[in-house]
C-alpha positions as CSV (number, residue, x, y, z in Angstrom):
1,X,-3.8,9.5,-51.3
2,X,-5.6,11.6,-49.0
3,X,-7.6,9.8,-46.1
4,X,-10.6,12.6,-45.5
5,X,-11.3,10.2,-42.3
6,X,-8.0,10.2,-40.6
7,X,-8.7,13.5,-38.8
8,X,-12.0,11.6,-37.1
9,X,-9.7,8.4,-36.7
10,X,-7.2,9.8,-34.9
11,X,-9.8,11.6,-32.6
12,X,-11.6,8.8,-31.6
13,X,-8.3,7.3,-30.6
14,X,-7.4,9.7,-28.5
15,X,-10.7,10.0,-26.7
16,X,-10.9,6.3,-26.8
17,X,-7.7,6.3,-24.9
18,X,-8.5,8.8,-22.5
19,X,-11.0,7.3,-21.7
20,X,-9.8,4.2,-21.1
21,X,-7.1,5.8,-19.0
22,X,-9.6,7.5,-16.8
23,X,-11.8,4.3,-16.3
24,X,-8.9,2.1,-16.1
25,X,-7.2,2.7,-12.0
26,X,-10.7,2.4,-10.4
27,X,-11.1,-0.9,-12.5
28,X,-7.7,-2.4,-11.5
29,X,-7.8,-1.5,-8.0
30,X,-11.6,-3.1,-7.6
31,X,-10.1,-6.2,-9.7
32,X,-7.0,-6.0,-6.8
33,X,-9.5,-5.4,-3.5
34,X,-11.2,-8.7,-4.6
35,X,-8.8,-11.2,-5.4
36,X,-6.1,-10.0,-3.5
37,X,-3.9,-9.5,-6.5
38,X,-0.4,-7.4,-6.6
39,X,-0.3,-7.6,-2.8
40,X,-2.9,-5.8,-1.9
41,X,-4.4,-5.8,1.4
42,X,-7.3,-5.3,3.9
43,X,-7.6,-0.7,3.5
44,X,-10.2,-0.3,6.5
45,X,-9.3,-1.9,10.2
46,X,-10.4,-5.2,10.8
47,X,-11.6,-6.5,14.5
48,X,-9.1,-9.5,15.0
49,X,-9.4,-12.5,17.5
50,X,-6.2,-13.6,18.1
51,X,-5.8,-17.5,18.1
52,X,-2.2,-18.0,18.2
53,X,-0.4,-20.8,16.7
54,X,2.9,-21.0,18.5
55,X,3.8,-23.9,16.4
56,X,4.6,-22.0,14.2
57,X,7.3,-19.4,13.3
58,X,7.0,-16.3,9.8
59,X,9.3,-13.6,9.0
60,X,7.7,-10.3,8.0
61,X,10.4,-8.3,6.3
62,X,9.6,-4.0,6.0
63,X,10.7,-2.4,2.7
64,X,10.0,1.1,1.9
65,X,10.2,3.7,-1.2
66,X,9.5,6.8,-1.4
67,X,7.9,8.3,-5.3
68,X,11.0,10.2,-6.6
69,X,8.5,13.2,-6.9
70,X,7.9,12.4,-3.2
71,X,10.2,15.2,-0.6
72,X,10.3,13.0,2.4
73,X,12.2,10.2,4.5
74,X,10.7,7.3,5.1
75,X,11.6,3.9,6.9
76,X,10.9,0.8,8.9
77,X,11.8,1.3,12.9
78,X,12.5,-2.5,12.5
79,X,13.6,-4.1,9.1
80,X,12.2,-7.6,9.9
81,X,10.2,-9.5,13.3
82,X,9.7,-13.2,13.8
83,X,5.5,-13.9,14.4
84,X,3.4,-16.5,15.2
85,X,0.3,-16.8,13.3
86,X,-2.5,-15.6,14.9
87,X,-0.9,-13.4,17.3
88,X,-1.9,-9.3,17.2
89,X,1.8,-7.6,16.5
90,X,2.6,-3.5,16.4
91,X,5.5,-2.1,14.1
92,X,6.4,1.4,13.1
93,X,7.4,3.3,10.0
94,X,9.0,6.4,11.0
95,X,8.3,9.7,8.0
96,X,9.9,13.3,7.5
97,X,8.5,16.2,5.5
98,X,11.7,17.0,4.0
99,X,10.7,20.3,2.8
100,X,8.9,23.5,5.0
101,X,6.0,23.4,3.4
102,X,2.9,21.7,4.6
103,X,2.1,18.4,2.8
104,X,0.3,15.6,2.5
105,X,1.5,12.2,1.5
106,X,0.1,8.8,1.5
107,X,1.3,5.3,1.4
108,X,0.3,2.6,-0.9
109,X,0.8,-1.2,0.7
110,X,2.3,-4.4,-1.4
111,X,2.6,-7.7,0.0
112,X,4.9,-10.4,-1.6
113,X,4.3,-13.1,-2.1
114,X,0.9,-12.2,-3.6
115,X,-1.0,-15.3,-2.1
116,X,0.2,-14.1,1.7
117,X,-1.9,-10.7,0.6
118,X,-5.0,-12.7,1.8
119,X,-3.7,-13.5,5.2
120,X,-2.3,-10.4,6.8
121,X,-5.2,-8.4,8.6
122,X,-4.6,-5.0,9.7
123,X,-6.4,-3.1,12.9
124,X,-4.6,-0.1,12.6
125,X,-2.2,1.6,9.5
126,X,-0.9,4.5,8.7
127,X,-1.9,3.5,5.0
128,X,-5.8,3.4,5.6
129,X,-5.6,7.7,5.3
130,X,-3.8,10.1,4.1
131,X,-1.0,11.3,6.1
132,X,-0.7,15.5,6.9
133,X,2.8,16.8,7.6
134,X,3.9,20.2,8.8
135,X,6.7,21.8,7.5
136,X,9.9,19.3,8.1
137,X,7.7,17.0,10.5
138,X,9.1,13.5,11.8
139,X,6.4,11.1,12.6
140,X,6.1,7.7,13.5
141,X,3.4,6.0,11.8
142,X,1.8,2.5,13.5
143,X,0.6,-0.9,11.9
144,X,-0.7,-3.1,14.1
145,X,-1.6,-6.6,12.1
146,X,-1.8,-10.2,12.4
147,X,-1.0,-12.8,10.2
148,X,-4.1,-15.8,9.6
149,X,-3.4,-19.1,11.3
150,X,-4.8,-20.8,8.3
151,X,-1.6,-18.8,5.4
152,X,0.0,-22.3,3.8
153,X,3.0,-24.0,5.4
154,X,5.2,-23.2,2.4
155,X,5.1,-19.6,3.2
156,X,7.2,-18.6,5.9
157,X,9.0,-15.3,5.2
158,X,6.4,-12.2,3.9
159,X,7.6,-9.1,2.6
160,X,5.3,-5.8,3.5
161,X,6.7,-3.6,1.3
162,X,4.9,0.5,1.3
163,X,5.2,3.3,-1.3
164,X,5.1,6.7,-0.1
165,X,3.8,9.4,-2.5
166,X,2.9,13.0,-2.2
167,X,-0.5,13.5,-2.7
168,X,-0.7,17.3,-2.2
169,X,-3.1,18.6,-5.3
170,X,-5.1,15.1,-4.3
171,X,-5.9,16.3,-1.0
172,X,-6.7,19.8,-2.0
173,X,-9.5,18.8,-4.0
């Protein structure tokens, strides 16, 4: 049998799904800025008051990727500190334009575990803007950040892990 309707079906699928697709990242990354989930943290600088609790000892471990469609280098100066909560710290990430072209890349931010996401204000990232590279540019990238006095006693090692992607035909428009 012959379904005179499955032309029209199968179209409104498909716009159906694009359009979910299209509405769907601005949805997920609202749903992530307010509860904090997938690790995601503060994206504009924060003032911060430091208050330190010296009682009190976290590791912050750096991990970094780069998008396999992403031409650079990128890297932690430092793979892990010891902090105190409370207390205003500075690290760098250290990037390279691998190609000589001009390009733009930008970094997305995760925090594990999720619930630590919450607690880790940032002043200053490299992550809050897009980052311009000349052709086969090095630069060294800050964070400056602080940890909350009040993140739960079970947590005491926080992964801050960053993504780098190229986001040239982003920028451009």
């Amino acid at each position: 049998m012959h379904d005179r309707w499955l032309p029209a079906k199968l179209l409104a699928m498909a716009i159906v799904g694009f359009g979910f697709s299209y509405t769907f990242p601005p949805m997920y990354d609202a749903f992530c800025d307010l509860t904090g989930f997938g690790g995601r943290t503060n994206e504009a600088p924060l003032q911060l008051v430091e208050s330190v609790d010296e009682s009190r000892t976290i590791t912050i471990q750096f991990t970094t990727t780069v998008n396999e469609s992403a031409p650079y280098a990128f890297q932690p100066a430092v793979r892990s500190m010891q902090i105190q909560p409370g207390k205003v710290y500075d690290a760098n990430f250290i990037a390279q334009n691998l190609t000589g072209q001009t390009r733009v890349a930008q970094a997305i931010p995760s925090v594990s575990p999720s619930k630590a996401a919450t607690y880790l204000k940032k002043t200053e990232c490299f992550c809050f803007n897009n980052q311009p590279f000349e052709g086969d540019e090095t630069k060294q990238m800050p964070l400056r950040f602080m940890i909350d006095r009040d993140l739960p006693d079970y947590i005491d090692t926080i992964t801050l892990a960053y993504t780098f992607f190229n986001i040239d035909s982003a920028a451009a428009n």
